[in-house]
N, CA, C and O atoms as a GROMACS GRO file, in nm:
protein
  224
    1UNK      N    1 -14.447   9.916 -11.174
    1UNK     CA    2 -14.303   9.904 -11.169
    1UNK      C    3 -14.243  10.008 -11.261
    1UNK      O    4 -14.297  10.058 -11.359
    2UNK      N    5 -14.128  10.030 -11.216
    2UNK     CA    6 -14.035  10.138 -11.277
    2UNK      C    7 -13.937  10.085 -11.367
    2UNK      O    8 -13.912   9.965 -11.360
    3UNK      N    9 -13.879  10.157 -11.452
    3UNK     CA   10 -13.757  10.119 -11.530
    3UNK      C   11 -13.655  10.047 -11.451
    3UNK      O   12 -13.608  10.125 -11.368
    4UNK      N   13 -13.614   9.957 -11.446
    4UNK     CA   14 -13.490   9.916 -11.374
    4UNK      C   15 -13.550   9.782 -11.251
    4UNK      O   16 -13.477   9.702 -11.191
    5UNK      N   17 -13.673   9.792 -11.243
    5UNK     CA   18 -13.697   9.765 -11.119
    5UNK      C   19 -13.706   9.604 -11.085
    5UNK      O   20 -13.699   9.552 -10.974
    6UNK      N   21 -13.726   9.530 -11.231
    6UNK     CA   22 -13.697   9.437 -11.278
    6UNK      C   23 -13.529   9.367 -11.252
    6UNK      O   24 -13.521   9.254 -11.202
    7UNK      N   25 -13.458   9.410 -11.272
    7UNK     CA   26 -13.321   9.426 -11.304
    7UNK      C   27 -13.245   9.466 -11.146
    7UNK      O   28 -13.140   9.422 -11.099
    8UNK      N   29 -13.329   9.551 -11.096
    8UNK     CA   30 -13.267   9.546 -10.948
    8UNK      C   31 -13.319   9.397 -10.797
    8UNK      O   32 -13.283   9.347 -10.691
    9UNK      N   33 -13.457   9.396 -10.935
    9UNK     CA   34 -13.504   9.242 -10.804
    9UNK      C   35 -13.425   9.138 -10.833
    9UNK      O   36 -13.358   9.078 -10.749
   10UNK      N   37 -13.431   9.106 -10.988
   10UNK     CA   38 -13.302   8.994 -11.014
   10UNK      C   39 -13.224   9.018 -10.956
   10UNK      O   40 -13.247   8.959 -10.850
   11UNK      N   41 -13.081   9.100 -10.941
   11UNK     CA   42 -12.975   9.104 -10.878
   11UNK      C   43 -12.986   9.104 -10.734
   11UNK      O   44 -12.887   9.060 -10.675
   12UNK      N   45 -13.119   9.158 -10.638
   12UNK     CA   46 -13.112   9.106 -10.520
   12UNK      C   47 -13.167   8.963 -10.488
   12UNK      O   48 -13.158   8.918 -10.373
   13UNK      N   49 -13.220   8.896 -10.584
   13UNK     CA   50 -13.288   8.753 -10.566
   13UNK      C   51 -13.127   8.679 -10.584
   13UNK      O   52 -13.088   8.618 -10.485
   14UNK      N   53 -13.062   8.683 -10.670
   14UNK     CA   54 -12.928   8.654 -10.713
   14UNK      C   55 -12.820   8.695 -10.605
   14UNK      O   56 -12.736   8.605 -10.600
   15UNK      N   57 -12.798   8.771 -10.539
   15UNK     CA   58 -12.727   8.830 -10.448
   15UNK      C   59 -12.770   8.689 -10.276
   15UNK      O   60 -12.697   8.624 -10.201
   16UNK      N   61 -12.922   8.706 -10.290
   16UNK     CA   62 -12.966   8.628 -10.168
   16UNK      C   63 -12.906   8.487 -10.196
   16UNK      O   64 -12.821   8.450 -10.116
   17UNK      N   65 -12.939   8.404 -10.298
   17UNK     CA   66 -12.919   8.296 -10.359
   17UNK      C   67 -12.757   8.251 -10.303
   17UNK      O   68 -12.726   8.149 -10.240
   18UNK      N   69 -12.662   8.371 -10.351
   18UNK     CA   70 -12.514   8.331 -10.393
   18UNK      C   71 -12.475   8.350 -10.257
   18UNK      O   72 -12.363   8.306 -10.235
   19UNK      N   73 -12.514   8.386 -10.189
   19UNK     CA   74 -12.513   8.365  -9.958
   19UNK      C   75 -12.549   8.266  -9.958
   19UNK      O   76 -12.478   8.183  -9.902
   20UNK      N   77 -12.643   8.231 -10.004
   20UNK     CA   78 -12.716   8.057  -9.968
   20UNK      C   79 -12.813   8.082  -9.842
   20UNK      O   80 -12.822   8.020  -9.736
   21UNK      N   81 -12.878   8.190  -9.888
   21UNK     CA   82 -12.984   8.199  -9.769
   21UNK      C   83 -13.119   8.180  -9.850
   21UNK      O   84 -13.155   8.250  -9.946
   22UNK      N   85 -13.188   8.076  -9.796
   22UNK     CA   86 -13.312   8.030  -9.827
   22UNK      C   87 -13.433   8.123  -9.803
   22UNK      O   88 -13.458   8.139  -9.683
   23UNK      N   89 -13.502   8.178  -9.875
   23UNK     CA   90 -13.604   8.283  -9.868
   23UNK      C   91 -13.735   8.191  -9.923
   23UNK      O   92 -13.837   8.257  -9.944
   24UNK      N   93 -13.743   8.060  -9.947
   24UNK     CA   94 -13.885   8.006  -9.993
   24UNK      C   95 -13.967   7.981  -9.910
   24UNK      O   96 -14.065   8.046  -9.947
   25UNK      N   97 -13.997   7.924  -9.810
   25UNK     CA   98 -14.039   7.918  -9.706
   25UNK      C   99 -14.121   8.061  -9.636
   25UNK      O  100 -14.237   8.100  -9.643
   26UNK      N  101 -14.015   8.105  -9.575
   26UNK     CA  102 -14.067   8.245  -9.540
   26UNK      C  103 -14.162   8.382  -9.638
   26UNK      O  104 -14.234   8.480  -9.616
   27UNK      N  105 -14.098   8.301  -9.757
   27UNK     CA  106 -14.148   8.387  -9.853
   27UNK      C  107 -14.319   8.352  -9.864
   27UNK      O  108 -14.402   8.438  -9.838
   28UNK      N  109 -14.347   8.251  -9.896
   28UNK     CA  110 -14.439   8.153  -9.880
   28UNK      C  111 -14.556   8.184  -9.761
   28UNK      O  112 -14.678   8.193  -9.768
   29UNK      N  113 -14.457   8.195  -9.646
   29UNK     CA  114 -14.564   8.249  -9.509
   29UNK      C  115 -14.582   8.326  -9.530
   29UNK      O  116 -14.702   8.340  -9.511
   30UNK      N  117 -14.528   8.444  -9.579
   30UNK     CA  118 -14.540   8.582  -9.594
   30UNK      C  119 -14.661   8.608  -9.658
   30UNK      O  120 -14.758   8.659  -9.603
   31UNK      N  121 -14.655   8.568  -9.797
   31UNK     CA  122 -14.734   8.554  -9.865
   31UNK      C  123 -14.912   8.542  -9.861
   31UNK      O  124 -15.002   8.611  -9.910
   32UNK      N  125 -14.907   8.385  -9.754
   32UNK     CA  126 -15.026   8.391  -9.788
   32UNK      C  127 -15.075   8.412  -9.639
   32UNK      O  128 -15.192   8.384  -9.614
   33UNK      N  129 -14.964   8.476  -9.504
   33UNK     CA  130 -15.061   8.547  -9.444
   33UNK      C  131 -15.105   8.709  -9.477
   33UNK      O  132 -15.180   8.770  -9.401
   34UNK      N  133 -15.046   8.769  -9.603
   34UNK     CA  134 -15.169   8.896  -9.653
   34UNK      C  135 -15.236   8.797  -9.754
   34UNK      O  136 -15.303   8.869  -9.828
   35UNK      N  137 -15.246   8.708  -9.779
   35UNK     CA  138 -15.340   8.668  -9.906
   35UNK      C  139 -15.368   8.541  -9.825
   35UNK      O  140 -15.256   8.496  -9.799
   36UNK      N  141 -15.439   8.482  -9.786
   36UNK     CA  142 -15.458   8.400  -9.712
   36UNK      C  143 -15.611   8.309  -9.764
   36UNK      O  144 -15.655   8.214  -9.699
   37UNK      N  145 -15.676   8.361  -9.891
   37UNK     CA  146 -15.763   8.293  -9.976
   37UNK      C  147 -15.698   8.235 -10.070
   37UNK      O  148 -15.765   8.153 -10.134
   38UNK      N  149 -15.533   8.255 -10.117
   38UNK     CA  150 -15.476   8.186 -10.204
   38UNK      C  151 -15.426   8.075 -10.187
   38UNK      O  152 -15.363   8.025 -10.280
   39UNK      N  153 -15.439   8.006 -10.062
   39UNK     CA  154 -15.368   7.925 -10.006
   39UNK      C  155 -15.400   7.763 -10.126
   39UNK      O  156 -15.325   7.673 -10.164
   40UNK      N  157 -15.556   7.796 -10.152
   40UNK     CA  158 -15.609   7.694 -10.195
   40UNK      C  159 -15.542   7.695 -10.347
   40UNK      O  160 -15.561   7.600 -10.424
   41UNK      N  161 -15.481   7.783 -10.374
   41UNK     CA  162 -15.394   7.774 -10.491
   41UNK      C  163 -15.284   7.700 -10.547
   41UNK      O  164 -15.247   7.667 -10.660
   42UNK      N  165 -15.235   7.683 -10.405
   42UNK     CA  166 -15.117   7.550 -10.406
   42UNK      C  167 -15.117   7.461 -10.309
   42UNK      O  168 -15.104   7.480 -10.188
   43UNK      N  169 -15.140   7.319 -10.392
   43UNK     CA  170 -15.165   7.212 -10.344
   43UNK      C  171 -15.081   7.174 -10.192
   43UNK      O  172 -15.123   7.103 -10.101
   44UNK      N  173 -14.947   7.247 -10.201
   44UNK     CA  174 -14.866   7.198 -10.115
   44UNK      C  175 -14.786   7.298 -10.096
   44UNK      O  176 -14.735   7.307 -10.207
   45UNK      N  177 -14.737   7.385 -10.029
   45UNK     CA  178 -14.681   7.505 -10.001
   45UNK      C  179 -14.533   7.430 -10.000
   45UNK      O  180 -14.444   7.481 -10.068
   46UNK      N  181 -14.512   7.341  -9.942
   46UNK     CA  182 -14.307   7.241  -9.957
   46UNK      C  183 -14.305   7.232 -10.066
   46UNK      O  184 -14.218   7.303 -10.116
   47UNK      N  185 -14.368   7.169 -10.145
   47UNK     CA  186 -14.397   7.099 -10.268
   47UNK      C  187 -14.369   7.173 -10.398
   47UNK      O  188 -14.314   7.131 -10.499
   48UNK      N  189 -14.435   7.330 -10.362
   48UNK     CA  190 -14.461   7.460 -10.477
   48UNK      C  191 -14.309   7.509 -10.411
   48UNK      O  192 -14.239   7.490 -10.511
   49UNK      N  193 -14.239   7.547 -10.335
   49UNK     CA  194 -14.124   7.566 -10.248
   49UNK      C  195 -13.998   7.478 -10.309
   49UNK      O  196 -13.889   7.529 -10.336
   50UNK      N  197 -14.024   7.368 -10.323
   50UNK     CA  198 -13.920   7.289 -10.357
   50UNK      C  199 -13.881   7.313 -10.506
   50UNK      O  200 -13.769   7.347 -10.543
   51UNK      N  201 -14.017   7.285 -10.606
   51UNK     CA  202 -14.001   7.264 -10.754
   51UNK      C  203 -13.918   7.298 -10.833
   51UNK      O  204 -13.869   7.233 -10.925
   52UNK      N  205 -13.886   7.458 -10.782
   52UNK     CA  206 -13.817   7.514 -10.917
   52UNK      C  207 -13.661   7.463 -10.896
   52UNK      O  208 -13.589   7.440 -10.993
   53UNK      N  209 -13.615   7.447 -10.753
   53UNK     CA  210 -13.469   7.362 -10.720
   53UNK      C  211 -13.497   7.175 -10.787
   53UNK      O  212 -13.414   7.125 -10.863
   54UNK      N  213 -13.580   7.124 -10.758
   54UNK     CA  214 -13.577   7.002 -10.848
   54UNK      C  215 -13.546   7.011 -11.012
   54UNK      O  216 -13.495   6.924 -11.082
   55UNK      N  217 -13.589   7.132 -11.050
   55UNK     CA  218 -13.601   7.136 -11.180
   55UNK      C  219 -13.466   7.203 -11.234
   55UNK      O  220 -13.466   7.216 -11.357
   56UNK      N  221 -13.367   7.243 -11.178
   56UNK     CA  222 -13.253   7.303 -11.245
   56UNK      C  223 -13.183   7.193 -11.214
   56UNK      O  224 -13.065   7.183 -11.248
   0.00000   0.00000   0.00000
């Protein structure tokens, strides 16, 4: 990563958020169809999806 590059993902993760368009899910598929041995990493793909909104 580059200088800034940090700082430009926040503001587009933040930008997606404040539309109210849900990216966990898809993000999720995305994910572990290139990584698809990590799956066993999370118990529950809804579950790991949901958490961080239960928790704020």
């Amino acid at each position: 990563m580059r200088d800034g590059d940090a700082a430009l993902m926040e503001a587009s993760l933040i930008a997606v958020a404040d539309a109210g368009i849900d990216i966990r899910l898809p993000l999720f598929e995305r994910f572990l169809a290139a990584f698809p041995e990590r799956r066993a990493s999370f118990i529950s793909v809804d579950a790991s999806a949901v958490a961080p909104q239960l928790a704020g």
